[in-house]
N, C-alpha and C positions, 0 to 999 in steps of 0.2 A: 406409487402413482406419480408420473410426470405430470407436474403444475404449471410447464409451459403450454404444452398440446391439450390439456384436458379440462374443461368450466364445468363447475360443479352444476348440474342444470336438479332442480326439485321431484322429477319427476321420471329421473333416468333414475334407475337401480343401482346404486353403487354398495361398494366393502366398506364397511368402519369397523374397528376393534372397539369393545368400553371394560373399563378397567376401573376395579373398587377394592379396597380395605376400609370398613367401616369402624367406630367406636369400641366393638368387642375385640376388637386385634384377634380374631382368627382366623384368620389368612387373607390372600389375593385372587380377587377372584377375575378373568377376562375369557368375553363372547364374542364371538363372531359373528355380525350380524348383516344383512341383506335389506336394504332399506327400500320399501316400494311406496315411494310419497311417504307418509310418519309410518307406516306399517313396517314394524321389523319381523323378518323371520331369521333366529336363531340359524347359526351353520354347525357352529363348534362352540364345545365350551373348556375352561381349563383352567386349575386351582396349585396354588402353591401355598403350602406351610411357610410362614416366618422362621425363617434360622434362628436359633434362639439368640446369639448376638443382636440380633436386627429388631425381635421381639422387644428384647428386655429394654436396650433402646428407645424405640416408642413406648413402652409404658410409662420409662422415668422422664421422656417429655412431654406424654401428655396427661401427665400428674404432676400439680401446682407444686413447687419446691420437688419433687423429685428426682432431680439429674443428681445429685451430690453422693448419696449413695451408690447409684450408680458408676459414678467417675469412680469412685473408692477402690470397687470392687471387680471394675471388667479388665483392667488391666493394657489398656492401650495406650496409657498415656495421657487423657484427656485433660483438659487444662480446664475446663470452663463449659457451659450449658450449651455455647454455640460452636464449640466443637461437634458435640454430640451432636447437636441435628444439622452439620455441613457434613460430619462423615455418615451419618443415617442418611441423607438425602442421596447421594450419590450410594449406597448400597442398595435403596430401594429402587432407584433409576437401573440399577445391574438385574435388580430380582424382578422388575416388568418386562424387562429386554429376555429375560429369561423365559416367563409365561407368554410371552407376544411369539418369538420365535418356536416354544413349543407348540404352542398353538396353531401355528400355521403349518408347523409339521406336520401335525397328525390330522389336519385337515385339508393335506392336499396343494396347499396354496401359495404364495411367493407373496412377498413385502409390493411387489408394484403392482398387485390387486386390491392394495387396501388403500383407500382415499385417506384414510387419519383414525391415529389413536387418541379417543377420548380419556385423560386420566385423572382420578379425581384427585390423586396422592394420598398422602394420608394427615387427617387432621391432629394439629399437635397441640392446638391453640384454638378455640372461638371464643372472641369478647365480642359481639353484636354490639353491647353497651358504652367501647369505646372505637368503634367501627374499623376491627381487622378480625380476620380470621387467616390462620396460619396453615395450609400446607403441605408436606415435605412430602419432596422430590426433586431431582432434577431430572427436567424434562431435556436437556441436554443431552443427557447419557443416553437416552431410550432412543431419541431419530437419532443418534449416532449409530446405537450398534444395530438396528429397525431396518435403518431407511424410509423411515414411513414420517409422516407429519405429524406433532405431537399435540391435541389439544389440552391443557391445562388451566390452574387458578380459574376457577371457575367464579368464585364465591364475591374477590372483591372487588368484581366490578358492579356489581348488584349493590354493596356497601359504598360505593363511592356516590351513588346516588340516594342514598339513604336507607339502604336498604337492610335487611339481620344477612342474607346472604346465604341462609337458609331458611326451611329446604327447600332445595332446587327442585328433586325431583317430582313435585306436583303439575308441572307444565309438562314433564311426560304421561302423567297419568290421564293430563286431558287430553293428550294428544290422540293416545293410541288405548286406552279403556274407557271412554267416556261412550262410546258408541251401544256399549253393553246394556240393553234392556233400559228403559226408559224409567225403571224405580229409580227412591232413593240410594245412592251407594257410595260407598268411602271405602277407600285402598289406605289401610292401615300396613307402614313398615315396621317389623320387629326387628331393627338390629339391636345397637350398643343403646341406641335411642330411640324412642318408639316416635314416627310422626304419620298424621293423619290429614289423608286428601278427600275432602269431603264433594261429590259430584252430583249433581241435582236439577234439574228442568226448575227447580223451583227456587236456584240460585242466582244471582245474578253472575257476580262472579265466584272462582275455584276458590274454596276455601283451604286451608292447610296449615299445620302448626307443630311442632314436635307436641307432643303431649307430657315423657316426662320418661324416665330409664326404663330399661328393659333388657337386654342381656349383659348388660354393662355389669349392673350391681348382681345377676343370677349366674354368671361365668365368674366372676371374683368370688363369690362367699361360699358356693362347692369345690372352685381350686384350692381354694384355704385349708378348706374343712378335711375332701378325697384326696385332692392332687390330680381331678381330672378335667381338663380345660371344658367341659360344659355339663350340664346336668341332661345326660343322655333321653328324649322323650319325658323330660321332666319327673323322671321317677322316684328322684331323691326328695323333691319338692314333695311329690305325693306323698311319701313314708311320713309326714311331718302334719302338722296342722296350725292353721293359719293362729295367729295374735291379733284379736280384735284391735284391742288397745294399741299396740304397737302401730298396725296397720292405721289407726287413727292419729297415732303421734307421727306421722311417715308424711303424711299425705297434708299437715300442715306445711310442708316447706313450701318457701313463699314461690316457686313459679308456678303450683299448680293455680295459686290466683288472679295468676299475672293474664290481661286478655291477647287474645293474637290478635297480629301476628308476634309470637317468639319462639326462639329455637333455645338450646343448652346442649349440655355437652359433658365431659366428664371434670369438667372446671366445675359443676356442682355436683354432680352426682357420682359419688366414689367410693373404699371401701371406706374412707378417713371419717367420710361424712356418716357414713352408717355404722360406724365404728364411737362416733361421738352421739346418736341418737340412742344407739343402746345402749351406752352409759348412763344416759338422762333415764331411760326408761328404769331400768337397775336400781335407782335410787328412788324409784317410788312406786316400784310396782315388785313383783315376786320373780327373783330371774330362774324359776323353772321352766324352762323352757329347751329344746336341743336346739343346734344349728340345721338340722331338716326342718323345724317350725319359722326361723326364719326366713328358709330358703320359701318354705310357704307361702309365707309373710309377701315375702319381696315377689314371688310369682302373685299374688293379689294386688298388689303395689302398684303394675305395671297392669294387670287388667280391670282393674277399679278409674285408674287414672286417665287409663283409652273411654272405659265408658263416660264416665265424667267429659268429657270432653264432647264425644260425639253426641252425647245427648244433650249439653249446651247449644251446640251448634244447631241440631237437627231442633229443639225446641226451639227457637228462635229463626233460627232460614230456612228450613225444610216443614212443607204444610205438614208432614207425618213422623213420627218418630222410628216408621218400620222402614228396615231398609234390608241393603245386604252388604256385608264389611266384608273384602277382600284383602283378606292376610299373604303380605309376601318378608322376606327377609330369611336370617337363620332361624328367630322364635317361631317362624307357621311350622317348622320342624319337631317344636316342643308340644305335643299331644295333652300335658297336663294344660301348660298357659292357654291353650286352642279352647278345652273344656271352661276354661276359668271364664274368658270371655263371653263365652256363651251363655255363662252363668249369668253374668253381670250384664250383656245385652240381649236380654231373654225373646226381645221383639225384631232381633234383627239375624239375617241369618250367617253364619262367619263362615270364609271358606277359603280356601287355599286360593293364591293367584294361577294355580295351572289352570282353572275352572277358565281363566282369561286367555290362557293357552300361552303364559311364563311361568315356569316353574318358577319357587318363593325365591329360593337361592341368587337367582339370576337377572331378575328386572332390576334391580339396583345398579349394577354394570353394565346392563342392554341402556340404562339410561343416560350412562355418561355416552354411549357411542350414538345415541341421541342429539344429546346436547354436543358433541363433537360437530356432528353433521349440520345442525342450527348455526353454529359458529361460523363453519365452512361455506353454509349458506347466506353468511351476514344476517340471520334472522336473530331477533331477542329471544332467549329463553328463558326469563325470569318471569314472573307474574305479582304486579305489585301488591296486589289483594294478598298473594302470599305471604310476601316477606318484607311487604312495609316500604319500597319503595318506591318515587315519588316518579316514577315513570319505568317501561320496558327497555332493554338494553342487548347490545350482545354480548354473552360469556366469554371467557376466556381467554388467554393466550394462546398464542401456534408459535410453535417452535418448528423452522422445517428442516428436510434432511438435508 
């Protein structure tokens, strides 16, 4: 897209790409999207596995002390942690240049039809509590090898005004689901981290908050156990049965008390961390138990902690407790955790985000090429009821070509 001859006008139709790797580090995923005023419709979509260099990389940075083993063992040379994530930053900028350019392959289309790539990077670091969140990409590499305009660093400019800087994407969800039937409703994301947009006539304003892990600790404790990066349809979790007790010593950790707005990330929830509660448990309880009971365990963990939340929320701002929760992420993929919450919010009714007419996989990304377009538009896209900030702002940076 030429930025001399072309003003972004609100209400003309233009190309944005949006681009996401979430918490679970299972891949990159970026959409094609057609924006008519907030309404996106989907063109293409297109997904790349993490090279297992690139992988192992991000896990050892965004795992607290984890780059040292790392450095040990990958054999590049590394000196120091910011090695690692200068040479991951510039691998992941090759690996979106890579999904961007196939993506518009197989879609037909050329780099000067797309106004800007929304990119979230990937997060290696969130401290809300000392106001940064970290990251990695360089958006340099991507409008180099693109051509296209790069939206980026999404996060700390919403921190700079006081804001956790997550999650963002609640101000998409009012944008473009809020129109859906006039009940109560909340768009629950399952990725690495489960967070909740709570939507209601009987709100003042968008409520939203991470709630607490969710594929983060259920991808770690069956690749430990299989060797297979997710627990397929949740079937291994089913073979198992949940741990009352455990599940109660779990769901003590302190942010489930914490009020929103806050967010977290895998600076608290990891395998180390659930690695040190089963040892606690072990010493005063019976460890009969397999690793399918805790994979249980942890799929309960994750839909006990969603309902806790929205039933906070909904008992306190919403005149009703019935609603209908729209699951998007990788977990509306897992059919046990889908069940589990159903269980757990017996009064409300759970359903996939295609019902919204996104498939779960994909609104996570259709969101950053959202918040690209806000950017582009000098519009704010934070919402301070979300995330604590003491005023609306615009997101991120543009890198151009």
């Amino acid at each position: 897209m030429h930025f001399d001859d072309t003003e972004l006008n609100e209400h003309e139709p233009l190309y944005f790409i949006g681009m996401m790797s979430g918490t679970s580090l299972d891949g990159l995923d970026a959409v094609l999207c057609r924006f008519d005023n907030d309404k996106p419709t989907i063109i293409n979509h297109h997904s790349l596995a993490f090279p297992t260099d690139l992988k192992s990389a991000l896990l050892a940075l965004t795992t607290p002390n984890g780059v040292d083993s790392y450095i040990k063992d990958n054999g590049l040379g590394f000196e120091s942690e910011l090695d690692v994530f200068g040479w991951a930053s510039v691998f992941y900028g090759e690996l979106c240049s890579q999904a961007v350019l196939e993506l518009l392959d197989k879609s037909g289309m050329t780099a000067d039809e797309i106004f800007a790539i929304g990119c979230h990077g990937q997060t290696v670091r969130h401290r809300p509590h000392w106001h940064f969140s970290l990251q990695l990409l360089d958006p340099n590499v991507l409008a180099e090898r693109t051509g296209i305009a790069v939206v980026s660093d999404f996060r700390r400019r919403d921190m700079a005004v006081g804001g956790q800087g997550a999650p963002l994407t609640p101000a998409f969800h009012e944008a473009v689901f809020n129109h859906f039937d006039d009940c109560p409703k909340a768009v629950l994301n399952l990725g690495g981290i489960a967070n909740i947009t709570v939507l209601s006539d009987g709100i003042d304003e968008v409520i939203g908050f991470d709630t607490g892990c969710a594929n983060l600790l259920l991808d770690g404790w069956v690749k430990r156990h299989t060797g297979a990066d997710f627990d397929k349809n949740g079937d291994w979790a089913k073979s198992g049965q949940v741990i009352p007790l455990l599940l109660k010593q779990l769901l003590t950790h302190d942010f489930f008390d914490k009020p929103y707005p806050k967010s977290t990330g895998r600076e608290e929830f990891n395998l180390a961390w659930l690695d040190d509660e089963l040892d606690k448990f072990r010493t005063s309880h019976s460890p009969n138990y397999t690793p399918q009971d805790v994979q249980a365990t942890l799929v309960d963990l994750t839909a006990v902690s969603v309902a806790n939340a929205l039933y906070d929320v909904a008992g306190t701002k919403v005149a009703t407790t019935k609603g209908v929760l729209f699951v998007c992420g990788g977990g509306a993929l897992n059919d046990h955790l889908m069940i589990r919450l159903a269980h757990h919010l017996p009064h409300w009714q759970v359903q996939s985000s295609d019902t919204l007419g996104i498939a779960p996989t994909l609104v996570e990304s259709t969101a950053f090429a959202w918040l690209a377009r806000q950017t582009m538009l000098s519009k704010p896209a934070n919402l301070p009821s979300v995330t604590g900030a003491n005023k609306a702002v615009v997101l991120g940076q543009v890198c151009f070509p």
